[in-house]
DOZAZA-664545 format. One record per atom (N, C-alpha, C): residue number from 0; atom name; z, y, x. Coordinates in steps of 0.001 Angstrom, whole numbers, plus 500000, padded with zeros to 6 digits. Each point is the difference from the previous one (the first is absolute). Layout:
   pos   site       zz       yy       xx
   NUM     CA        Z        Y        X
...
! end
This chain:
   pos   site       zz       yy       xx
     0      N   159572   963467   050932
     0     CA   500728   498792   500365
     0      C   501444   500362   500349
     1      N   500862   498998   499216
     1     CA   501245   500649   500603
     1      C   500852   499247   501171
     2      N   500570   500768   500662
     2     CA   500804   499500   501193
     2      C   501325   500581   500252
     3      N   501197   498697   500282
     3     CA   500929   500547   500305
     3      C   500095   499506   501276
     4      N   500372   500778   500564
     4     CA   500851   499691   501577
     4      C   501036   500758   500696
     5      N   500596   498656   500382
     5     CA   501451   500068   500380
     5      C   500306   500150   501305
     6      N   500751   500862   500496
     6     CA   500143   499883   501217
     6      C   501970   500541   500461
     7      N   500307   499602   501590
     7     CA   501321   500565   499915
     7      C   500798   498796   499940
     8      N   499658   499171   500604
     8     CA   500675   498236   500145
     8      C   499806   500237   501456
     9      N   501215   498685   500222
     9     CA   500600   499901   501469
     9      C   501103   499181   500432
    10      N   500238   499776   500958
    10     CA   501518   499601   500363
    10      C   500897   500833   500434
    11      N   500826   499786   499402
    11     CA   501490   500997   499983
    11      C   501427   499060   500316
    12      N   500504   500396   500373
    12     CA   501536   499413   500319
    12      C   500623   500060   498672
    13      N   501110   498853   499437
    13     CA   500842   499883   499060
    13      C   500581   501607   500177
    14      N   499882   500326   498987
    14     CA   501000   501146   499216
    14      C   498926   501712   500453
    15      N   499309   499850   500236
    15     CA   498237   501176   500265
    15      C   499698   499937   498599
    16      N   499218   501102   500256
    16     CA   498848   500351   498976
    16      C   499050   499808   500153
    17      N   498869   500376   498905
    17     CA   498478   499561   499910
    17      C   499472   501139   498837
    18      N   498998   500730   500195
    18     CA   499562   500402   498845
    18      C   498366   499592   499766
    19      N   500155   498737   498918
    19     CA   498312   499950   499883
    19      C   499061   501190   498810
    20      N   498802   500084   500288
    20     CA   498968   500840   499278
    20      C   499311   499010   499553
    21      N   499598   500899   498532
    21     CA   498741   499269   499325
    21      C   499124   500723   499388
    22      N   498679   500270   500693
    22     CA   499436   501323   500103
    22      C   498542   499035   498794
    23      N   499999   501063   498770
    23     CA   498884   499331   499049
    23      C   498653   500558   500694
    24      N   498701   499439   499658
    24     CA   498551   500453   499583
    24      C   499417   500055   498801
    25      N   499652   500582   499628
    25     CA   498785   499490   498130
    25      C   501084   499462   499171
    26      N   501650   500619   500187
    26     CA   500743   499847   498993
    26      C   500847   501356   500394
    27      N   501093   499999   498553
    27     CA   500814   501182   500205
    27      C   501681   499368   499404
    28      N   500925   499953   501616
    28     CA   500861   499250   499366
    28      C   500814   500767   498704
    29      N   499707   501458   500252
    29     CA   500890   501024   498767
    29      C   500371   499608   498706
    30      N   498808   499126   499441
    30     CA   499650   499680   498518
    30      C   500763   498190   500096
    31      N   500301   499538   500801
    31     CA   500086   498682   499921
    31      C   501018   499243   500835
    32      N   500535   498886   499203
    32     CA   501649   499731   501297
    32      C   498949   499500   501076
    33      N   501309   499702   500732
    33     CA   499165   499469   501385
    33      C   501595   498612   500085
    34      N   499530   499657   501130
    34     CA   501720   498987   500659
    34      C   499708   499262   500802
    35      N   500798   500457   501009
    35     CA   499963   498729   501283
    35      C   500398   498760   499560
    36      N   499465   498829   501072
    36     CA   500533   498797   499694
    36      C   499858   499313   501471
    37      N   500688   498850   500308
    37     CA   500207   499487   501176
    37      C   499763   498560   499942
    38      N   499721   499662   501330
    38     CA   499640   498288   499889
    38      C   500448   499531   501450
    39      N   501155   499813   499686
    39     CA   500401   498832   501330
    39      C   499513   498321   500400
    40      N   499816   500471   501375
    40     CA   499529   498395   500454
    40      C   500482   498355   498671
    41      N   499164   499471   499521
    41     CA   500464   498911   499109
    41      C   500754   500516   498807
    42      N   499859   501192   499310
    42     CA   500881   500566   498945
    42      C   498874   499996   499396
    43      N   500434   500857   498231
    43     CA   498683   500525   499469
    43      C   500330   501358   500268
    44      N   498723   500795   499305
    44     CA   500436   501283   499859
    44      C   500666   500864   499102
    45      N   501137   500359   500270
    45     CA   500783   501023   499236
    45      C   499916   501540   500016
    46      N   500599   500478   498633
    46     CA   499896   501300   499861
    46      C   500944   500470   500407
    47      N   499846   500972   501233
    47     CA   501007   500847   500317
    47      C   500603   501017   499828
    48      N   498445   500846   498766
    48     CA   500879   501558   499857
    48      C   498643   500642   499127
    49      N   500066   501101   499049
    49     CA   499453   499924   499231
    49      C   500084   501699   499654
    50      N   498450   500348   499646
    50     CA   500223   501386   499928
    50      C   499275   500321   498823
    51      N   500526   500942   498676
    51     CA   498697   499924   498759
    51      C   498849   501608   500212
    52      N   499136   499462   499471
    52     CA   499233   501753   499891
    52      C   500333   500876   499955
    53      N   499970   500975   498904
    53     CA   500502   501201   499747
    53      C   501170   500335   500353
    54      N   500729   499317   499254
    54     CA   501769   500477   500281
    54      C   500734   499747   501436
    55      N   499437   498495   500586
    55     CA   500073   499746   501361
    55      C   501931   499471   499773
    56      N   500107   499169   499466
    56     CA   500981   499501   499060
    56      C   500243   498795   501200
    57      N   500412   499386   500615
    57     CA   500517   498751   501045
    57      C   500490   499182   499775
    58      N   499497   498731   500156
    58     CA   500757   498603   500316
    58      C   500431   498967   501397
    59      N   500801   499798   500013
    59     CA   500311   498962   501333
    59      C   500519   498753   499995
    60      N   499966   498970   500836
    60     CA   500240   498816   499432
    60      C   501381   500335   501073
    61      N   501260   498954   499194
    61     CA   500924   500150   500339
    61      C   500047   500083   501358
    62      N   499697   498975   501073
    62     CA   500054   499940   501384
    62      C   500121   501049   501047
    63      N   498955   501226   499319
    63     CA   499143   501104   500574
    63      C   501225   500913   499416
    64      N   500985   500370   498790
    64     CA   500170   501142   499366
    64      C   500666   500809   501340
    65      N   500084   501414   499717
    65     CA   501030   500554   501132
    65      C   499351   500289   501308
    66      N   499283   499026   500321
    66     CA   499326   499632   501543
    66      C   498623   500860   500028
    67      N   499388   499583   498689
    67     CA   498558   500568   500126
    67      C   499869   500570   498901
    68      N   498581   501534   500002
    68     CA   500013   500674   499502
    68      C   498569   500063   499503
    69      N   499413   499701   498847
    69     CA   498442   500700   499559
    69      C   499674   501081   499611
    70      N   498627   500293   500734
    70     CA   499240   502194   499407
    70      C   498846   499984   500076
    71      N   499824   501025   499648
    71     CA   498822   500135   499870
    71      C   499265   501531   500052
    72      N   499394   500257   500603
    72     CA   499258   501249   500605
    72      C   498447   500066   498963
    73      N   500296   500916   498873
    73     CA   498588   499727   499387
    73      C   498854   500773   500882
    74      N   500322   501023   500723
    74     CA   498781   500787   501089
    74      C   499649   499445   500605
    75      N   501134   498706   500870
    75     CA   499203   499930   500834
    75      C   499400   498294   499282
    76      N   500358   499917   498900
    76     CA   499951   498489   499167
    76      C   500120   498920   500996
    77      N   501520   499775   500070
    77     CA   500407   499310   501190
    77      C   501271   499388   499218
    78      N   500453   498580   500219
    78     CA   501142   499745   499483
    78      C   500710   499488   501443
    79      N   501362   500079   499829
    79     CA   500588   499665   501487
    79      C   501360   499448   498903
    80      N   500250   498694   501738
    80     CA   501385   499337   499538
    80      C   500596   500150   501594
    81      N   500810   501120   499244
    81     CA   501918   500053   501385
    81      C   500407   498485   499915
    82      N   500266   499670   501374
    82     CA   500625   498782   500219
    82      C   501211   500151   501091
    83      N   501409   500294   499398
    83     CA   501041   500104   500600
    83      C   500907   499115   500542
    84      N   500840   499253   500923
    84     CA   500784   499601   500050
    84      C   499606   498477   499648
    85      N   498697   499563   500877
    85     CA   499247   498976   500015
    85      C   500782   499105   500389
    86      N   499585   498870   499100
    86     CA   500365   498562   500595
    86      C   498930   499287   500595
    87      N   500648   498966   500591
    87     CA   499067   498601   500565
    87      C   499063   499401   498533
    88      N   501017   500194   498847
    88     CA   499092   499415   498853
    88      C   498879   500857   499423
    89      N   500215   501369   500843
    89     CA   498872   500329   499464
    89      C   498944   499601   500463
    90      N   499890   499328   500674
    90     CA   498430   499477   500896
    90      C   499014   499735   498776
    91      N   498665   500618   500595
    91     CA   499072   499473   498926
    91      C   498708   501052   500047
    92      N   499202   499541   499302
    92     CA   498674   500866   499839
    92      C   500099   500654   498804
    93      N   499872   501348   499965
    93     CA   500261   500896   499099
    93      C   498997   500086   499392
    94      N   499776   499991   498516
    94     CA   498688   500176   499678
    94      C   499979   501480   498569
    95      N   499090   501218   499853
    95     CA   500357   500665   499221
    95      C   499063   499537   498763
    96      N   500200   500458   498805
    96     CA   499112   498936   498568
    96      C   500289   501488   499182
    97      N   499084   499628   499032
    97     CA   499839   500957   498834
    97      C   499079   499398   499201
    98      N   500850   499485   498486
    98     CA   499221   499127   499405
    98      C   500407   500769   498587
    99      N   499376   499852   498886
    99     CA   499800   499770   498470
    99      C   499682   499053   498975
   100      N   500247   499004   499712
   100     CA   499531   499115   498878
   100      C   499153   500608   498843
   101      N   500773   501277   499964
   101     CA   498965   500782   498882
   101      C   499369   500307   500347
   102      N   499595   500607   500793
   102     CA   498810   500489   500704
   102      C   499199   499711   500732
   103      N   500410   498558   500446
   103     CA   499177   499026   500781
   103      C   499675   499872   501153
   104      N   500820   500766   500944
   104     CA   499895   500332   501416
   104      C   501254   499291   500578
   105      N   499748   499088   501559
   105     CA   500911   499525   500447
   105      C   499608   500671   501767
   106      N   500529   500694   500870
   106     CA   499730   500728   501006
   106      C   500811   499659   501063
   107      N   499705   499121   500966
   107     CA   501175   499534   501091
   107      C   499414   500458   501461
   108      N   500819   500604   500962
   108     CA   499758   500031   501153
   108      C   499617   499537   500875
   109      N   500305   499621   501275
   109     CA   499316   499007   500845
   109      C   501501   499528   500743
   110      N   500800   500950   499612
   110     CA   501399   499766   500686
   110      C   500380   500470   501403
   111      N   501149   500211   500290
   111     CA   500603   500058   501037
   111      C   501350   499630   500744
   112      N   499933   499122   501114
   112     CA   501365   499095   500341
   112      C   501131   500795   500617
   113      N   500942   499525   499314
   113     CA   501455   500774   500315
   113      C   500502   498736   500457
   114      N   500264   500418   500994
   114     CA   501207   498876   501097
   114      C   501589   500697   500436
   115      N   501188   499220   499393
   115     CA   501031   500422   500572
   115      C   500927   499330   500781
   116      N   499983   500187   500860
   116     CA   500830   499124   500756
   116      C   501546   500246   500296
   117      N   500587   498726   500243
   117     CA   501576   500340   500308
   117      C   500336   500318   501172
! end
């Protein structure tokens, strides 16, 4: 059975850091992207940052570039997102995903809340 969970959410003061984890079970993130995504109170959820398999190749949505950072630890098969120089907009429940259309797997966390305050 596979499981991701996230942990490493909190409240932080405008302009702090955060580093969340996303520690797999009965998967191996090495072989497969992974990417955070976020869901603020009354928003939908967006993609925040994006990491591929093998090459470990990165994407970020504009908001995030500069600020935050995606990795990935294949030993300890752990993906983590640096969160620098936080805003108030970052508020939200972090959630980590690892999905395929081809392959038919969609894998979401349980999440974890990042609060920033001014």
């Amino acid at each position: 059975q596979v499981q991701l969970v996230e942990s490493g959410g909190g409240l932080v003061q405008a302009g702090g850091s955060l580093r969340l984890s996303c520690v797999a079970s009965g998967f191996t993130f090495s072989n497969y992207a992974t990417s955070w995504y976020r869901q603020a109170p009354g928003k939908e959820r967006e993609l925040v940052a994006a990491i591929t398999g093998p090459s470990g190749n990165t994407n970020y949505a504009d908001s995030v570039k500069g600020r935050f950072t995606i990795s990935k630890d294949n030993v300890k098969n752990t993906v983590y997102l640096q969160m620098n120089r936080l805003k108030p907009e970052d508020t939200a429940v972090y959630y980590c995903n690892s999905a395929s259309m081809i392959l038919g797997y969609d894998y979401w966390g349980q999440g974890t809340q990042v609060t920033v305050s001014s």
